[in-house]
C-alpha atoms as an extended CHARMM CRD file, in Angstrom:
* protein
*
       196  EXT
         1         1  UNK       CA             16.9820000000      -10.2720000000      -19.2070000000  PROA      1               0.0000000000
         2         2  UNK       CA             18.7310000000      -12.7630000000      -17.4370000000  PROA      2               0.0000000000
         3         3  UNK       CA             18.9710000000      -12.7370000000      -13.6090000000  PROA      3               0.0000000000
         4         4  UNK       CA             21.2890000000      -14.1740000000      -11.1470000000  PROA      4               0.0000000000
         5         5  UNK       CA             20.6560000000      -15.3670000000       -7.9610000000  PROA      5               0.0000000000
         6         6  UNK       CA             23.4510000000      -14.8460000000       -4.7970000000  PROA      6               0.0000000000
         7         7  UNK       CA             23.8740000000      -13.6550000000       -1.2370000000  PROA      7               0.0000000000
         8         8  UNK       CA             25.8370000000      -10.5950000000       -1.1250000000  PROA      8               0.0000000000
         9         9  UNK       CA             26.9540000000       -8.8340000000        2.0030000000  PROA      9               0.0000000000
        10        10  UNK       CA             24.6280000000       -6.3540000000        3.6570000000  PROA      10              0.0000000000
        11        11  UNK       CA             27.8710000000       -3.3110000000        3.6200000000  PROA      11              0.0000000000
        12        12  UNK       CA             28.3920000000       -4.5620000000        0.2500000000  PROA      12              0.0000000000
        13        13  UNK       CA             25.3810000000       -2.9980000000       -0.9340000000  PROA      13              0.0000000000
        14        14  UNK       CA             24.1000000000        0.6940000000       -2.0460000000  PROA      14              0.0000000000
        15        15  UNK       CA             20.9630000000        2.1960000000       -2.0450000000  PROA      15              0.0000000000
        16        16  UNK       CA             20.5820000000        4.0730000000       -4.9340000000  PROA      16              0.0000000000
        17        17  UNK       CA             20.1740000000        7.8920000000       -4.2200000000  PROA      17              0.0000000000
        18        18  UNK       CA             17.2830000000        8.5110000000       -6.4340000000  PROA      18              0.0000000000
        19        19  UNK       CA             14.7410000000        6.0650000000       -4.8890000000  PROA      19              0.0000000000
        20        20  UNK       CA             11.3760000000        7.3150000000       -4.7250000000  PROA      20              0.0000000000
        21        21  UNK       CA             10.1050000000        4.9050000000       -2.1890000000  PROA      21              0.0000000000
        22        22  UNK       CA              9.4340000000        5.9300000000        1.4530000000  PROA      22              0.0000000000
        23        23  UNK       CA              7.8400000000        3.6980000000        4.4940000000  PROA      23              0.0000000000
        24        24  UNK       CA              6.2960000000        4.6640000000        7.8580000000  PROA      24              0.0000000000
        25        25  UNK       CA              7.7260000000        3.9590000000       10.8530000000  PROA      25              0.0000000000
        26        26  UNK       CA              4.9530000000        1.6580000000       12.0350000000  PROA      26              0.0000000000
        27        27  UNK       CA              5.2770000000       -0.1010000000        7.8960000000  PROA      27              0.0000000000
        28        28  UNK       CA              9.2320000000       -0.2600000000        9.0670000000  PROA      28              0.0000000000
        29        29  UNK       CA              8.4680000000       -2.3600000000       12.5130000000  PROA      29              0.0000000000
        30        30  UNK       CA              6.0960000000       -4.5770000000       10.7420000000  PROA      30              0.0000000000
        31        31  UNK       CA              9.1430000000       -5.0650000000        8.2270000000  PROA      31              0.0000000000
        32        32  UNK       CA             11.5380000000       -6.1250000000       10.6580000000  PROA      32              0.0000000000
        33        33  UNK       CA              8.8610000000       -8.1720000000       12.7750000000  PROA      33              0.0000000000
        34        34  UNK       CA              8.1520000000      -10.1300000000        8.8570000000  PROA      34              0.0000000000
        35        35  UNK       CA             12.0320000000      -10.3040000000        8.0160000000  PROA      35              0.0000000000
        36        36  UNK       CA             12.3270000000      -11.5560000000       11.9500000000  PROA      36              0.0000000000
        37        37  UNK       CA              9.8100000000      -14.3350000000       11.9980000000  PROA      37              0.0000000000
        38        38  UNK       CA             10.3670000000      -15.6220000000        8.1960000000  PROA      38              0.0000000000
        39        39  UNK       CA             13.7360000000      -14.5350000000        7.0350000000  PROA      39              0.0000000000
        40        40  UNK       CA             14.3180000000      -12.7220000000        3.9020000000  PROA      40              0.0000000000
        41        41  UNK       CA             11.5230000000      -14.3580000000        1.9520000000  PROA      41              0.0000000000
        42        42  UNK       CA             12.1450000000      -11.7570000000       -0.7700000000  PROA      42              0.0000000000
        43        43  UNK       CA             15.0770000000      -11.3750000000       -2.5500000000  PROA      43              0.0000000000
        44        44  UNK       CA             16.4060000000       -7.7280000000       -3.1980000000  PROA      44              0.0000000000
        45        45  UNK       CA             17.0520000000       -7.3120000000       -7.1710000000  PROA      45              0.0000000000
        46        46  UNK       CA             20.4820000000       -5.9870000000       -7.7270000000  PROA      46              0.0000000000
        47        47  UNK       CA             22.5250000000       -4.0150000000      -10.1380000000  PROA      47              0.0000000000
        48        48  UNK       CA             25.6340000000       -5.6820000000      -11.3930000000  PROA      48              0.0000000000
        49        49  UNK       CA             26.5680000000       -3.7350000000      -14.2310000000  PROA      49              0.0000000000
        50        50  UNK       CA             30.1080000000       -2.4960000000      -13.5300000000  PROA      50              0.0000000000
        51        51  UNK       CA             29.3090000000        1.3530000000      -13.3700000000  PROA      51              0.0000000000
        52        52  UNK       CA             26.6210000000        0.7670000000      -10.8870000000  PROA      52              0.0000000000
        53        53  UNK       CA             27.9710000000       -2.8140000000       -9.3000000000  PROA      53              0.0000000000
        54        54  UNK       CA             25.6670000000       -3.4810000000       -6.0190000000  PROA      54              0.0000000000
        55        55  UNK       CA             23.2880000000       -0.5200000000       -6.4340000000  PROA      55              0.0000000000
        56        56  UNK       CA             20.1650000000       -1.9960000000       -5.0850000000  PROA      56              0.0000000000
        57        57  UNK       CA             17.1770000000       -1.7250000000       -7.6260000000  PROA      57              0.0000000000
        58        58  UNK       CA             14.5130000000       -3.2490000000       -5.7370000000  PROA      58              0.0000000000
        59        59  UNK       CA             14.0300000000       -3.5420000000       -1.8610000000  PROA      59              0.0000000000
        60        60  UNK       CA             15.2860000000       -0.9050000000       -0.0620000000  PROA      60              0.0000000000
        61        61  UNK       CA             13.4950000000       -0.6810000000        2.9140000000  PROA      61              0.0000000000
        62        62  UNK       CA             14.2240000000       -4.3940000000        3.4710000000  PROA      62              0.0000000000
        63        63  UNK       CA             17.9260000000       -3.4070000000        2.9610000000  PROA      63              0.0000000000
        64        64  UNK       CA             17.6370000000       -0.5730000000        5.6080000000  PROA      64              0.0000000000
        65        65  UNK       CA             15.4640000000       -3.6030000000        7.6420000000  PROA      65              0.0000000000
        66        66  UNK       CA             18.2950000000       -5.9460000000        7.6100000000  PROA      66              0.0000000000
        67        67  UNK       CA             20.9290000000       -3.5300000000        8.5990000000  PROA      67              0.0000000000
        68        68  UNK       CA             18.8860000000       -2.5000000000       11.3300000000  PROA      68              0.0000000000
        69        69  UNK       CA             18.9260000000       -6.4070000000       12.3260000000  PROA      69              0.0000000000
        70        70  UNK       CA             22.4090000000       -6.5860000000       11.8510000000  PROA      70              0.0000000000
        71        71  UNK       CA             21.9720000000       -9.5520000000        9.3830000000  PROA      71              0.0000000000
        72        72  UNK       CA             25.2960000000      -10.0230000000        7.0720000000  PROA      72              0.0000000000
        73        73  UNK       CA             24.3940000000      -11.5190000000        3.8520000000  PROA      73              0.0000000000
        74        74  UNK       CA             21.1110000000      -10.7360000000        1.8360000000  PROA      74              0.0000000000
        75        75  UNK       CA             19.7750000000      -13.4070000000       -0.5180000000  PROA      75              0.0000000000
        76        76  UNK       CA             19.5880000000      -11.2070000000       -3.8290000000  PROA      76              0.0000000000
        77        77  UNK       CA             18.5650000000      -11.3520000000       -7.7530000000  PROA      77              0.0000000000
        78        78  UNK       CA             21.6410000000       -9.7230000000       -9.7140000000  PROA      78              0.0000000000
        79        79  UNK       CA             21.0850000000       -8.2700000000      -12.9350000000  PROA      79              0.0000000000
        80        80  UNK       CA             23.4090000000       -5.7660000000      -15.1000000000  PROA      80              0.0000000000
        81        81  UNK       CA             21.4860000000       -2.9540000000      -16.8240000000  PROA      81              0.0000000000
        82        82  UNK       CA             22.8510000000        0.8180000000      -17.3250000000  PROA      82              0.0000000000
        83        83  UNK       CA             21.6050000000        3.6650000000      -14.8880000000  PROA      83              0.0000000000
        84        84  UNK       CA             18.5100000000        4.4730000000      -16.8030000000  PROA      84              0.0000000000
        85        85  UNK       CA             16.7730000000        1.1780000000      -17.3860000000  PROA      85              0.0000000000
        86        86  UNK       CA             17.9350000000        0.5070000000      -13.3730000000  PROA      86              0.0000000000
        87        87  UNK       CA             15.8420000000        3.6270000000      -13.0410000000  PROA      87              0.0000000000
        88        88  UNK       CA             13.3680000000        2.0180000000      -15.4090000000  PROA      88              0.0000000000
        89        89  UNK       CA             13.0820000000       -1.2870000000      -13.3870000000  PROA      89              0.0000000000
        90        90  UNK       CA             13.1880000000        0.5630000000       -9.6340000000  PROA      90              0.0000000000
        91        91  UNK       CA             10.1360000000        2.5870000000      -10.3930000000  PROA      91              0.0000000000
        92        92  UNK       CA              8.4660000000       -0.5600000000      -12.1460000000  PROA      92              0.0000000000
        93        93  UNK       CA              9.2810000000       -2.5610000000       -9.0580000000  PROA      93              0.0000000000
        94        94  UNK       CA              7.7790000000        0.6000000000       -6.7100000000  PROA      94              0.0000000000
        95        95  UNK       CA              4.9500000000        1.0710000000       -8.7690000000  PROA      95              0.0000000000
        96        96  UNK       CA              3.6790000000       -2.1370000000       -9.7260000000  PROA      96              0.0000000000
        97        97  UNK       CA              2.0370000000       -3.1810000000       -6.9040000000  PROA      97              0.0000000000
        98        98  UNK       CA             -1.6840000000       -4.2410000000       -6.9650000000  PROA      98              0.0000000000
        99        99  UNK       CA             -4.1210000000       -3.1590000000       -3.5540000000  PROA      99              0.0000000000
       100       100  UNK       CA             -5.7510000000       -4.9720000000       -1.1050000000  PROA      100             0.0000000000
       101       101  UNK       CA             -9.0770000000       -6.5420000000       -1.3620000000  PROA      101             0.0000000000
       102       102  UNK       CA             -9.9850000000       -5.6040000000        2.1530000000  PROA      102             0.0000000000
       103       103  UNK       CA            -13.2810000000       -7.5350000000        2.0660000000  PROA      103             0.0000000000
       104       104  UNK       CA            -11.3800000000      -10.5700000000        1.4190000000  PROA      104             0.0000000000
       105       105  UNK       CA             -8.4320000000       -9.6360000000        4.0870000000  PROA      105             0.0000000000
       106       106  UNK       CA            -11.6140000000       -9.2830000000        6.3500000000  PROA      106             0.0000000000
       107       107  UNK       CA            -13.1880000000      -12.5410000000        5.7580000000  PROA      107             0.0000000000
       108       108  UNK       CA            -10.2940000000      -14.5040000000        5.9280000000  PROA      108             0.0000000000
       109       109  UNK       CA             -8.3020000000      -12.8100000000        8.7870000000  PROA      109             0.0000000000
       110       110  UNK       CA             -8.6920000000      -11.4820000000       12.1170000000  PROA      110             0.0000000000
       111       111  UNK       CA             -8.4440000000       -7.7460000000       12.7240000000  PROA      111             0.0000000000
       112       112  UNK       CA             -6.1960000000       -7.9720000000       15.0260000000  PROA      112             0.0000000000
       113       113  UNK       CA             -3.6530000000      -10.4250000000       13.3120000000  PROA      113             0.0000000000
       114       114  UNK       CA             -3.9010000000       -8.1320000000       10.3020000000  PROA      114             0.0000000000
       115       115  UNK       CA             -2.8300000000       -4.9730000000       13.1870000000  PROA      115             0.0000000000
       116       116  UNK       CA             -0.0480000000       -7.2200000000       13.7510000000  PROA      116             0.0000000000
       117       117  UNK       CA              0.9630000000       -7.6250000000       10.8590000000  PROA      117             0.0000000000
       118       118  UNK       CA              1.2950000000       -4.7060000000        9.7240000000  PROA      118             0.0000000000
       119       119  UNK       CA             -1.9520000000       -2.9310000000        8.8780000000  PROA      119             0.0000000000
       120       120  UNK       CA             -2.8960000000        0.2260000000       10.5460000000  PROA      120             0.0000000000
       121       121  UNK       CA             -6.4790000000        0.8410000000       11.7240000000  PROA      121             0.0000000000
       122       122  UNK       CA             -7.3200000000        3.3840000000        8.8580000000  PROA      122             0.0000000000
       123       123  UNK       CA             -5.9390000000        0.9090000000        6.3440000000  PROA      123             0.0000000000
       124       124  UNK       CA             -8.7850000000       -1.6980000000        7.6250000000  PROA      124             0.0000000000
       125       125  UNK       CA            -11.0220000000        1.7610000000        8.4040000000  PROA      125             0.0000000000
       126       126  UNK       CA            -11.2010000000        0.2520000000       11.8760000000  PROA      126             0.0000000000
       127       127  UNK       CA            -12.2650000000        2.6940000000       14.7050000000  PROA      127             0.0000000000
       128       128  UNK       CA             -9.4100000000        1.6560000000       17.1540000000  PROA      128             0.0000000000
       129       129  UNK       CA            -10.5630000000        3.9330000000       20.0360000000  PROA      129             0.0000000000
       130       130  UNK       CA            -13.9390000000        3.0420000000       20.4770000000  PROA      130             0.0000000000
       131       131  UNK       CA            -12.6910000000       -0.7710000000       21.0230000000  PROA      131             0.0000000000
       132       132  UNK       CA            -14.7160000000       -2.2510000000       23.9870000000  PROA      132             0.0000000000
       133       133  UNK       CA            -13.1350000000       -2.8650000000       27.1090000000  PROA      133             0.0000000000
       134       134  UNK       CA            -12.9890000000       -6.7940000000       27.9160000000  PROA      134             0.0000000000
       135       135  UNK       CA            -16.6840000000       -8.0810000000       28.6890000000  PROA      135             0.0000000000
       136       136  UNK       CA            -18.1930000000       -5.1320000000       26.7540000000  PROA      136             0.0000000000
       137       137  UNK       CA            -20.5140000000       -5.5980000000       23.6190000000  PROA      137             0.0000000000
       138       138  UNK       CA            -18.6900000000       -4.2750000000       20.8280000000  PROA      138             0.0000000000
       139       139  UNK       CA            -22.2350000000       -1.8160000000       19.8070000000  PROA      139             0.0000000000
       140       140  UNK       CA            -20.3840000000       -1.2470000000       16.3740000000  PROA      140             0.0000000000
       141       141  UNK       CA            -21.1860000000       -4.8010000000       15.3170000000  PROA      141             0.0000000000
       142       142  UNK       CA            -24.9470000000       -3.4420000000       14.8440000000  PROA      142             0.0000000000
       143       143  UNK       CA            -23.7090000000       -0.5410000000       12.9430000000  PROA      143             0.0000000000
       144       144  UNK       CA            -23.7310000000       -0.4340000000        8.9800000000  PROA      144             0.0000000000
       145       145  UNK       CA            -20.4680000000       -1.4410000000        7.1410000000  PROA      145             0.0000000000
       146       146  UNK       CA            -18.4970000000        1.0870000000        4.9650000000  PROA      146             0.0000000000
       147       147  UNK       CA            -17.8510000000        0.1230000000        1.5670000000  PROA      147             0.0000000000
       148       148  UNK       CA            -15.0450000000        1.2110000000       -0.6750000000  PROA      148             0.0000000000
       149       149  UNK       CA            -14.8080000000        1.4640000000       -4.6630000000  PROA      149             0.0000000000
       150       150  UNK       CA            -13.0430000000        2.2630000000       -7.0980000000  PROA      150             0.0000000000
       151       151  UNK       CA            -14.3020000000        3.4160000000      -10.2850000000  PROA      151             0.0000000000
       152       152  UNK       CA            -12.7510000000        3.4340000000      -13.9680000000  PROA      152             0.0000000000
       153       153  UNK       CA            -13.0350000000        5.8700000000      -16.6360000000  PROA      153             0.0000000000
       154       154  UNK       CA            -12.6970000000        5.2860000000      -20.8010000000  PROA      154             0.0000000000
       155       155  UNK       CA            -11.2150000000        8.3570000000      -21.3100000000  PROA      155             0.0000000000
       156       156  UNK       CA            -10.5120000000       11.7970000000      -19.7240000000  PROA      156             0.0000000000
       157       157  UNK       CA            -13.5970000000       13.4500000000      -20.5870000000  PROA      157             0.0000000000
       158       158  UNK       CA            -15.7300000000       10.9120000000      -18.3020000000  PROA      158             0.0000000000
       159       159  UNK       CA            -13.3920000000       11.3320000000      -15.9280000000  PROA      159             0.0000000000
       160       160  UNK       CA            -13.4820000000       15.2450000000      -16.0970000000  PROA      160             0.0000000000
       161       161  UNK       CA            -17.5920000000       15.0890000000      -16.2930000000  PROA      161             0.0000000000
       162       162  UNK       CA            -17.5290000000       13.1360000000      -13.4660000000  PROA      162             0.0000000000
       163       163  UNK       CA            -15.6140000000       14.9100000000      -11.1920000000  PROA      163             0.0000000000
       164       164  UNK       CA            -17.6310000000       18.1720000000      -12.4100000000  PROA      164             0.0000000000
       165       165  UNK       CA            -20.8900000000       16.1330000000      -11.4360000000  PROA      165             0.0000000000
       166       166  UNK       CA            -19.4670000000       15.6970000000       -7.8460000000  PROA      166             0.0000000000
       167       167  UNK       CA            -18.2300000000       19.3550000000       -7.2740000000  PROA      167             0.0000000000
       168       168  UNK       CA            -22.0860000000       20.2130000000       -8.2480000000  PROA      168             0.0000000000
       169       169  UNK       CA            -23.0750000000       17.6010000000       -5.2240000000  PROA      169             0.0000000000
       170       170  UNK       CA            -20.9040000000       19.7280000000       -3.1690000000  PROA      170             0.0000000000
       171       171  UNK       CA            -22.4300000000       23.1880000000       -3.6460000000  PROA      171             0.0000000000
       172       172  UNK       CA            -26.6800000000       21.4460000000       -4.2620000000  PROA      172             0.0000000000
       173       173  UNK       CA            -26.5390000000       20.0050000000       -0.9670000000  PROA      173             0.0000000000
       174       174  UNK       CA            -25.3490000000       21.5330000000        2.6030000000  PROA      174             0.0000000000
       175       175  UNK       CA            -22.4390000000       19.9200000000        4.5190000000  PROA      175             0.0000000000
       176       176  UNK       CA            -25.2450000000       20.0340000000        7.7610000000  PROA      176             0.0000000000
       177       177  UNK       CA            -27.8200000000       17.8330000000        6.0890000000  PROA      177             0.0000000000
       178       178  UNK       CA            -25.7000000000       15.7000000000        4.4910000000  PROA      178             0.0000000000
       179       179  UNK       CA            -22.0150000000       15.7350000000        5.6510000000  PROA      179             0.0000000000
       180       180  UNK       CA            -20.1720000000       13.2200000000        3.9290000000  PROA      180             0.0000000000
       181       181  UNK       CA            -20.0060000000       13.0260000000       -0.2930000000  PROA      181             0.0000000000
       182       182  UNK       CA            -21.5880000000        9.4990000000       -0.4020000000  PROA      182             0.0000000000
       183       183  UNK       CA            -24.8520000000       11.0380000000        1.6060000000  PROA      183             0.0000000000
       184       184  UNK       CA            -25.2340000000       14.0070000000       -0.8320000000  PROA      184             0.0000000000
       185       185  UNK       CA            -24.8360000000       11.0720000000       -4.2420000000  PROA      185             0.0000000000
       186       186  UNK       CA            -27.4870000000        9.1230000000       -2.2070000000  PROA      186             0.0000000000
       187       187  UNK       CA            -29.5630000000       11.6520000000       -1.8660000000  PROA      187             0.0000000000
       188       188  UNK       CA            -29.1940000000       12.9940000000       -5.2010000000  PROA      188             0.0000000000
       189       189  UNK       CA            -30.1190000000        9.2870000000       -6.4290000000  PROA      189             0.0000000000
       190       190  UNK       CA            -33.2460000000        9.4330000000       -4.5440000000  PROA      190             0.0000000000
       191       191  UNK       CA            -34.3550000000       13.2150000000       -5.8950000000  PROA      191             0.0000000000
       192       192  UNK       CA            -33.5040000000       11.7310000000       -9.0250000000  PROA      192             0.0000000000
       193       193  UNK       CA            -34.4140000000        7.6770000000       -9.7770000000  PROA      193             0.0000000000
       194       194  UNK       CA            -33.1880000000        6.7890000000      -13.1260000000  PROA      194             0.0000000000
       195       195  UNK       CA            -36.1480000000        5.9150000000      -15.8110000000  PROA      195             0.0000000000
       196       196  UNK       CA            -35.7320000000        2.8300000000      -17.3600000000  PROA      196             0.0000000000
């Protein structure tokens, strides 16, 4: 596949009516702020082909961005495929996207340049209203962290055994005693220690 690169005008181009993709207004403001301070560091990928000539594949919501900002011309990767690989490529381009290591994004930045950035408080699983006023101690710094993990599964029936073990956490331990899922697989750990 061979790609072009150009500027094309902003009311050149068309969104393409089946895009999946949606953004937040807070994920839109944090768009425009990025597209503001560094430009268009991303070029939108573009349909030439000349039933769907300047159907945007890829980037969207830093189409809708730029309009917003009234910029004119949008640097841009051209490329002619028919309407179902476009449709092919667009999902590809929605989909995938890798996650955040948030232990890394916390060691490396500050919370509130990540805020600022764009991150919301439940993507960084950041209690914003029990910030301390200025002079306060922030008490939360002697409170335990909160891990996340994914896990992986070989097949379906792991999955399916797994998710049948966790349903049986729900109903062998009370929501009272032990209100959160990680508290009743702790405890379950401790009732039963595994025998090596």
């Amino acid at each position: 596949m061979k790609y072009e690169q150009k500027d094309i005008a902003t009311n050149e181009l068309k969104e393409a009516d089946y895009n999946p993709r949606q953004i937040t207004a807070n994920d839109f403001d944090a768009l425009k702020d990025s597209i503001r301070k560094f430009g268009m560091a991303e070029p939108l990928v573009v349909n030439s082909h000349e039933e769907r000539k300047n159907v945007v594949i890829g980037g969207h919501q830093r189409l809708r961005a730029c309009r917003d900002l009234d910029i004119e011309s949008i640097p841009c990767f051209v490329v002619s495929l028919p309407l179902e690989e476009e449709q092919e490529l667009n999902i590809r381009l929605n989909r995938n996207q890798g996650s955040f290591d948030y232990d890394v994004l916390a060691n490396l930045f500050d919370g509130a340049d990540l805020l600022d950035w764009g991150f919301t408080g439940s993507d960084l699983d950041l209690d914003l209203t029990s910030l301390p006023e200025d002079g306060e101690e922030d008490e939360s710094l002697n409170e335990p962290k909160k891990f996340e993990y994914k896990m992986g599964f070989n097949n379906a029936d792991e999955m399916d055994s797994f998710y049948e073990f966790i349903a049986e956490l729900k109903t062998y331990y009370s929501d009272e005693e032990h209100p959160s899922l990680s508290e009743k697989f702790l405890q379950y750990t401790k009732e039963h220690p595994i025998q090596t």
